[in-house]
MARKOLDO-603328 format. One record per atom (N, C-alpha, C, O): residue number from 0; atom name; x, y, z. Coordinates in nm, 3 decimals, padded with zeros to 5 digits. Atoms other than C-alpha are relative to their C-alpha. Last residue first. Example, Ala and Ser with C-alpha at 12.3 -4.5 7.8 and 13.67 -1.06 7.14 Angstrom:
! residues 2
seq_atom_east_north_up
1_N_-00.082_-00.119_-00.006
1_CA_01.367_-00.106_00.714
1_C_-00.077_00.109_00.073
1_O_-00.026_00.220_00.090
0_N_00.089_-00.119_00.000
0_CA_01.230_-00.450_00.780
0_C_00.090_00.120_00.000
0_O_00.194_00.118_00.066
***
This chain:
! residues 109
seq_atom_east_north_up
108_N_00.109_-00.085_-00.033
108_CA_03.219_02.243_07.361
108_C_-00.145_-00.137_00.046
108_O_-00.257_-00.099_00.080
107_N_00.148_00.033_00.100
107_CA_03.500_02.113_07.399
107_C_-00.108_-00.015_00.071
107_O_-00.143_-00.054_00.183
106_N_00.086_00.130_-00.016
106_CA_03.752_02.245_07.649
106_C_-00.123_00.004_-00.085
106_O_-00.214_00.087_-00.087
105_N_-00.052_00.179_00.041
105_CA_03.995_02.471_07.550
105_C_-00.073_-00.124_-00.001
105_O_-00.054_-00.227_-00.066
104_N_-00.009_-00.017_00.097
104_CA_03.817_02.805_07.656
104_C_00.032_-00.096_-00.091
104_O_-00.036_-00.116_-00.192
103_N_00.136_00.081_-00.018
103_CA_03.814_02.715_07.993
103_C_-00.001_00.030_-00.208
103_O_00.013_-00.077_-00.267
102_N_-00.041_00.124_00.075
102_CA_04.192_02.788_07.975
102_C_-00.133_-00.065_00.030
102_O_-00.139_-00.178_00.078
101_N_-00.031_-00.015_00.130
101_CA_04.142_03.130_08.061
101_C_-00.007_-00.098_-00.068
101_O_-00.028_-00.086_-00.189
100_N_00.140_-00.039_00.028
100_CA_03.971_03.085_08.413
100_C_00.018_-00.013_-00.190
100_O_-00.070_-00.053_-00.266
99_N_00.062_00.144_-00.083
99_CA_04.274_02.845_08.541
99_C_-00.121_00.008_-00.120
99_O_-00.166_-00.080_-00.193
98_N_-00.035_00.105_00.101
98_CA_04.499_03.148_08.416
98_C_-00.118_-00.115_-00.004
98_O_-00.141_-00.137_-00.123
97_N_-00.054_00.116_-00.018
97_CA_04.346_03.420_08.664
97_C_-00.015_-00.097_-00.120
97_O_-00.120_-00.114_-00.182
96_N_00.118_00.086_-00.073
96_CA_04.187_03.690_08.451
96_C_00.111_-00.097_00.057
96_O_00.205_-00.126_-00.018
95_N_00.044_-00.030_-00.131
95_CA_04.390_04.025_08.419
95_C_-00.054_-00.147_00.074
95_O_-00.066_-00.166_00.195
94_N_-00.146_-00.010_-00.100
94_CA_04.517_03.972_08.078
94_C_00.037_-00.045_00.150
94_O_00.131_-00.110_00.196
93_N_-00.088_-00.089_-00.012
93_CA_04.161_03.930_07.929
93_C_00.087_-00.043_00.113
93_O_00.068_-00.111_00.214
92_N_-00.129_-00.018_-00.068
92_CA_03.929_03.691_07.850
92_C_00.049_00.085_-00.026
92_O_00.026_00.133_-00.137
91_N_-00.035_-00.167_-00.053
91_CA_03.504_03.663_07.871
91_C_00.187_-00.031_00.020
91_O_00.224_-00.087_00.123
90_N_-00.125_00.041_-00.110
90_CA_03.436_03.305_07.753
90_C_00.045_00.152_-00.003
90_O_00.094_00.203_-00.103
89_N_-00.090_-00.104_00.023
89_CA_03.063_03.309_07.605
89_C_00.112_-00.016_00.121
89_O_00.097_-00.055_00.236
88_N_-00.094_00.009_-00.113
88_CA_02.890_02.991_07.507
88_C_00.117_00.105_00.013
88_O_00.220_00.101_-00.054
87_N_-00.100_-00.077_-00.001
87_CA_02.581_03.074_07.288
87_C_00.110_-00.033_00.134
87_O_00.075_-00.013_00.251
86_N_-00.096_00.125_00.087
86_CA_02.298_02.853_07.235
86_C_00.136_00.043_-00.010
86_O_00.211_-00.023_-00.083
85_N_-00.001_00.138_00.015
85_CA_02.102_02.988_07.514
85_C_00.074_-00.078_-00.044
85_O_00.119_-00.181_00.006
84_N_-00.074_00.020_-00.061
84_CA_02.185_03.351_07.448
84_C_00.025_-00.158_00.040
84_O_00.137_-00.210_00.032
83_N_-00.073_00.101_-00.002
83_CA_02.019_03.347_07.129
83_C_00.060_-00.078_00.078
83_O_00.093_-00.193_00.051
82_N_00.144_00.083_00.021
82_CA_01.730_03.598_07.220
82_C_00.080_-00.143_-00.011
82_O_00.034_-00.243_00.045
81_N_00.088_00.026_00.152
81_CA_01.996_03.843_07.316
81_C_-00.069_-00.160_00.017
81_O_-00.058_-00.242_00.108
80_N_00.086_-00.070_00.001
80_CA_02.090_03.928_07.696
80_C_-00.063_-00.058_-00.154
80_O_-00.179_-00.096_-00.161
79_N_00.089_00.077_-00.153
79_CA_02.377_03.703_07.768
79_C_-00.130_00.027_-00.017
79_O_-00.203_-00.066_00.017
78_N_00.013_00.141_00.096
78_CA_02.499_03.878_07.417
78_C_-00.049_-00.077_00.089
78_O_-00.137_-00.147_00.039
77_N_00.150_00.035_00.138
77_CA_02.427_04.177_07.591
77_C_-00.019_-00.096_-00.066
77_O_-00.128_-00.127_-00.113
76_N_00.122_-00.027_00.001
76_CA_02.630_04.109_07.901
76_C_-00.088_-00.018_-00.086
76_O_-00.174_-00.106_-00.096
75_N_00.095_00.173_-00.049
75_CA_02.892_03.943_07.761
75_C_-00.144_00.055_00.040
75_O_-00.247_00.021_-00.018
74_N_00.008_00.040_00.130
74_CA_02.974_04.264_07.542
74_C_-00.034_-00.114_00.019
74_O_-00.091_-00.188_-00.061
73_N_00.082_-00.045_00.036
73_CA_02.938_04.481_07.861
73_C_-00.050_-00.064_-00.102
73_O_-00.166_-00.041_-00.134
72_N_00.113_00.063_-00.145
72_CA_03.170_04.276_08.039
72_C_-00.108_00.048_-00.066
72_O_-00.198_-00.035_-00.055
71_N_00.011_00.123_-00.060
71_CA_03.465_04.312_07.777
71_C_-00.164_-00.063_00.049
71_O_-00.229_-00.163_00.018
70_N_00.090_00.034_00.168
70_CA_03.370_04.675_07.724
70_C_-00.021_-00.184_-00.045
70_O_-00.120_-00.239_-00.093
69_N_00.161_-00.081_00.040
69_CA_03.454_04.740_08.073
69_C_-00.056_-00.076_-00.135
69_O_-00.145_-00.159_-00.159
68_N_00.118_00.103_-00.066
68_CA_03.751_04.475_08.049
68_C_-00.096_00.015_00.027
68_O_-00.176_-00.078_00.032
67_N_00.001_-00.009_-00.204
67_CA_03.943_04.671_07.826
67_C_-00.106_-00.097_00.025
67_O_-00.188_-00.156_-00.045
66_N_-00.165_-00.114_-00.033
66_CA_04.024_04.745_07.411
66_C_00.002_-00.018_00.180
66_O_00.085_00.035_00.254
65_N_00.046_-00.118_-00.128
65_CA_03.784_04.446_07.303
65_C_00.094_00.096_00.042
65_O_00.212_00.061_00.034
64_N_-00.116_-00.073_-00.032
64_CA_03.843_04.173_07.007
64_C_-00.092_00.120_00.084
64_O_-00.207_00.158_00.062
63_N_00.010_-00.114_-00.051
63_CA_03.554_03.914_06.976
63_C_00.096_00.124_00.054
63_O_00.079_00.152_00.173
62_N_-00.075_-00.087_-00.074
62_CA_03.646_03.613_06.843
62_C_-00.061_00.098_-00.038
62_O_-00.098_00.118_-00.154
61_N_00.003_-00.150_00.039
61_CA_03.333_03.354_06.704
61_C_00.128_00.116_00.123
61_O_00.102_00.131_00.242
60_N_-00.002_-00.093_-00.080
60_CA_03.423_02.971_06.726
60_C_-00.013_00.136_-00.027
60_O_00.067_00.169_-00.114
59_N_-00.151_-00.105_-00.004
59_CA_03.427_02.702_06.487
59_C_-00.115_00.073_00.108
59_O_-00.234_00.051_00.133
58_N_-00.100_00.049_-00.117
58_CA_03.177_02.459_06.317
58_C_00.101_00.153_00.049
58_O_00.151_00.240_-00.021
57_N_-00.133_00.046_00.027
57_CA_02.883_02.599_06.081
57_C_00.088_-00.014_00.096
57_O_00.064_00.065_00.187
56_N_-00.039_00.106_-00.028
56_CA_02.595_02.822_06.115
56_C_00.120_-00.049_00.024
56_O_00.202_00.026_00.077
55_N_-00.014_00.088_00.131
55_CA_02.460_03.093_05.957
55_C_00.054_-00.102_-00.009
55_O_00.076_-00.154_-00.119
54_N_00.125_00.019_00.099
54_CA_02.258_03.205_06.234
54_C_00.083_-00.090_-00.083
54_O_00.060_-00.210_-00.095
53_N_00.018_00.139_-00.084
53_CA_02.607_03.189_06.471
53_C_-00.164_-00.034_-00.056
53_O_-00.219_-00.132_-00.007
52_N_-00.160_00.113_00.016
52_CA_02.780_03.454_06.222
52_C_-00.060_-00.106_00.054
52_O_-00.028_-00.209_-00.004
51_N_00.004_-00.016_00.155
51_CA_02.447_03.689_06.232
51_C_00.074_-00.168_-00.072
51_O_00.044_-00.261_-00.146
50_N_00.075_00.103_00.031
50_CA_02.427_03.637_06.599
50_C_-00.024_-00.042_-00.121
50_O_-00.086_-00.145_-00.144
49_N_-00.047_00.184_-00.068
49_CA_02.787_03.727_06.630
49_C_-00.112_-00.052_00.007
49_O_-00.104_-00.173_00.024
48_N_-00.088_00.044_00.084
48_CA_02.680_04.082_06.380
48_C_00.032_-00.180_00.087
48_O_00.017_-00.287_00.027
47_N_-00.003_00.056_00.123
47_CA_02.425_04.153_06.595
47_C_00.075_-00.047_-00.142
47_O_00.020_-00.098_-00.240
46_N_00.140_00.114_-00.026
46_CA_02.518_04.158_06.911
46_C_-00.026_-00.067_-00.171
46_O_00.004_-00.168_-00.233
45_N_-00.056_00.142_-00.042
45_CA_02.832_04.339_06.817
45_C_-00.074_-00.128_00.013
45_O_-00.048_-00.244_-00.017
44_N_-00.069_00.062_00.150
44_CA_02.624_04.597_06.610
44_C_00.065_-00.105_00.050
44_O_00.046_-00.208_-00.014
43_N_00.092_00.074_00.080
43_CA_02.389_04.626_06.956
43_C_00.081_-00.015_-00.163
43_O_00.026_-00.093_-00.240
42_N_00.039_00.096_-00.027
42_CA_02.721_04.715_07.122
42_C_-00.140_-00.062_-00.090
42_O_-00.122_-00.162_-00.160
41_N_00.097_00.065_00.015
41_CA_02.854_04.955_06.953
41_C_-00.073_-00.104_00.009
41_O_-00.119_-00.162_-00.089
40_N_00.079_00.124_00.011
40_CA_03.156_05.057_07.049
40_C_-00.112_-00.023_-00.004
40_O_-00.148_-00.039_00.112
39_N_00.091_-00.020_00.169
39_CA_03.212_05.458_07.013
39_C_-00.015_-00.155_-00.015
39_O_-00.084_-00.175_-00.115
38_N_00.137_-00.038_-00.012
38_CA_03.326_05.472_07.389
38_C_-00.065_-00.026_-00.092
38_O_-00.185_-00.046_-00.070
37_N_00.039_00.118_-00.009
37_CA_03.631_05.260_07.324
37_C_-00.149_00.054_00.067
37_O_-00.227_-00.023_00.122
36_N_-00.014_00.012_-00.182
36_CA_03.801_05.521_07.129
36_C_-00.115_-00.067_00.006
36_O_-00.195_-00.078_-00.086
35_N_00.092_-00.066_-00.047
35_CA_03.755_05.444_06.698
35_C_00.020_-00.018_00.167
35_O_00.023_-00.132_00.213
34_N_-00.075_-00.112_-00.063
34_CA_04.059_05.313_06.537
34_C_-00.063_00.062_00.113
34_O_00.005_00.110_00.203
33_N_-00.146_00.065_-00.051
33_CA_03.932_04.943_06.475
33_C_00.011_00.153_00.091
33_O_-00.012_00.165_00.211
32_N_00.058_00.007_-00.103
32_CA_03.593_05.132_06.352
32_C_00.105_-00.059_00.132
32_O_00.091_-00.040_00.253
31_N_00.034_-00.106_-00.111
31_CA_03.723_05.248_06.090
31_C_-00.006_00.015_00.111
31_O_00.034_00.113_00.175
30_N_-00.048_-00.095_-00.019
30_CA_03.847_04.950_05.984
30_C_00.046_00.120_00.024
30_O_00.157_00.160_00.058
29_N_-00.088_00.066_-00.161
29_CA_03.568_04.732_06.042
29_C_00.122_00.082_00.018
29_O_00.135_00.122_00.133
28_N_00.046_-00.071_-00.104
28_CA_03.373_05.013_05.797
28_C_00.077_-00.113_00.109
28_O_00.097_-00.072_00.223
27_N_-00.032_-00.145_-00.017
27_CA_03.638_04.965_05.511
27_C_-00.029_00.057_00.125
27_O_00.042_00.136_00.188
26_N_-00.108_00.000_-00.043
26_CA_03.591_04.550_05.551
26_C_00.050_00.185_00.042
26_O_00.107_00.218_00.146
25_N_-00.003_00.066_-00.134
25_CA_03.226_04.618_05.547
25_C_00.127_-00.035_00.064
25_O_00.136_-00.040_00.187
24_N_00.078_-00.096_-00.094
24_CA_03.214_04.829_05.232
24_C_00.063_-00.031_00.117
24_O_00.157_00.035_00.160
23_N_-00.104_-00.108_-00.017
23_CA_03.491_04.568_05.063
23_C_-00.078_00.136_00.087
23_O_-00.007_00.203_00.162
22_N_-00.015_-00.121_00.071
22_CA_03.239_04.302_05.130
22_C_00.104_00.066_00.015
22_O_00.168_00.050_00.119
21_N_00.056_-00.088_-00.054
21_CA_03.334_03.982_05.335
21_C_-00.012_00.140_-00.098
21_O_00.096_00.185_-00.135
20_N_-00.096_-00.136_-00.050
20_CA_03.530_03.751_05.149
20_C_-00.102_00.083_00.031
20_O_-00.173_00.102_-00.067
19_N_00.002_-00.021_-00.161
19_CA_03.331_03.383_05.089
19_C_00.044_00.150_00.093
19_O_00.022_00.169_00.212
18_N_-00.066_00.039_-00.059
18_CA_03.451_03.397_04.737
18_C_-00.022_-00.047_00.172
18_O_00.066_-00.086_00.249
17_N_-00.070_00.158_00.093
17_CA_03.186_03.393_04.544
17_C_00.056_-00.076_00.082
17_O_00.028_-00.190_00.118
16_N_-00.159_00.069_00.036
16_CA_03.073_03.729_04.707
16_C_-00.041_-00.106_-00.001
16_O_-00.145_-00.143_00.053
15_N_-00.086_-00.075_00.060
15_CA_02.689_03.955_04.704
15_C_00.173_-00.022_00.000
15_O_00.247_00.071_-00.032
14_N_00.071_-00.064_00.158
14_CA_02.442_03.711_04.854
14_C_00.105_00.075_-00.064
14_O_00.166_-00.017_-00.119
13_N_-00.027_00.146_00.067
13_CA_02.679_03.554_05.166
13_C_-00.035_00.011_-00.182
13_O_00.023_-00.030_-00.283
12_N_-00.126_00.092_-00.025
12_CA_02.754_03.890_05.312
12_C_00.000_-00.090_-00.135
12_O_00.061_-00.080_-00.242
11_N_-00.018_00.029_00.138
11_CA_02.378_04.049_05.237
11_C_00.147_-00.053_-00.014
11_O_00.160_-00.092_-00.130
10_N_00.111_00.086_00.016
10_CA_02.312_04.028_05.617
10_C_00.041_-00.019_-00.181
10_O_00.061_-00.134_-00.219
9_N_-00.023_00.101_-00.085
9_CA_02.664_04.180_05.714
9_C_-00.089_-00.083_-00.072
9_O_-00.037_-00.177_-00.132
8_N_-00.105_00.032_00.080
8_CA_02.595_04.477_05.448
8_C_00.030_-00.173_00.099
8_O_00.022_-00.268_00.021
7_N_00.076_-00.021_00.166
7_CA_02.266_04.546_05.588
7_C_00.095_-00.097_-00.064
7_O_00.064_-00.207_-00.111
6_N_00.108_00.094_-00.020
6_CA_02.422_04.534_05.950
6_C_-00.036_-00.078_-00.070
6_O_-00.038_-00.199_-00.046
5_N_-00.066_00.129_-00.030
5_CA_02.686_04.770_05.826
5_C_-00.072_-00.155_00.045
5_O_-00.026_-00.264_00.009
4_N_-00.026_00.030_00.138
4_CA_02.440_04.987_05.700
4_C_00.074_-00.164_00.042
4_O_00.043_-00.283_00.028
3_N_00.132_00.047_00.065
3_CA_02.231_04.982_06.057
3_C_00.060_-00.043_-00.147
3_O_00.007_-00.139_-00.204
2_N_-00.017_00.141_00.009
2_CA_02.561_05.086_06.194
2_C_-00.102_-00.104_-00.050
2_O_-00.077_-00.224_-00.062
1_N_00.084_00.004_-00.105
1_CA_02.626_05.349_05.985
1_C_-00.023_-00.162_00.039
1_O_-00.007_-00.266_-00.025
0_N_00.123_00.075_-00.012
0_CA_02.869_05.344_05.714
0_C_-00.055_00.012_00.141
0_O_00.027_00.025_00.232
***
């Protein structure tokens, strides 16, 4: 799938399962994409897929898995950058970060 499909498939989510379960397309293409070196990230699919998730509402938190702290930074960036950013509280962690910084994450929102 392309990422425009995947998009497609994201937006029709809720329309096409019962169950709440994410398409079988969309599970196939996250698993592709798992394998994929950390150049082939797609940032505008990240964007849009966590504004997708924070459109449709509801309590809880969105994880973001990353292979480094480049891609990390790049993935706050744009989401800093989208139209949403406002309502969006992004906690950038990795390995590397002093502890202090990690455990911001804990505190209600």
């Amino acid at each position: 799938l392309t990422a425009q499909e995947v998009g497609e498939a994201l937006a029709d989510r809720y329309a096409e399962t019962r169950d709440g379960a994410p398409p079988r397309a969309l599970c196939d293409a996250i698993a592709a994409a798992h394998g994929a070196p950390a150049e082939a990230i797609d940032l505008e699919l990240l964007v849009r897929v966590v504004l997708h998730i924070h459109a449709a509402g509801g309590d809880g938190a969105i994880l973001v898995f990353l292979p480094g702290w480049s891609e990390i930074a790049e993935a706050v960036k744009a989401l800093g950058a989208s139209a949403a950013s406002r309502e969006l509280e992004l906690f950038p962690l990795h390995s590397r970060m002093p502890t202090h910084e990690q455990h911001a994450i804990f505190a209600p929102p």
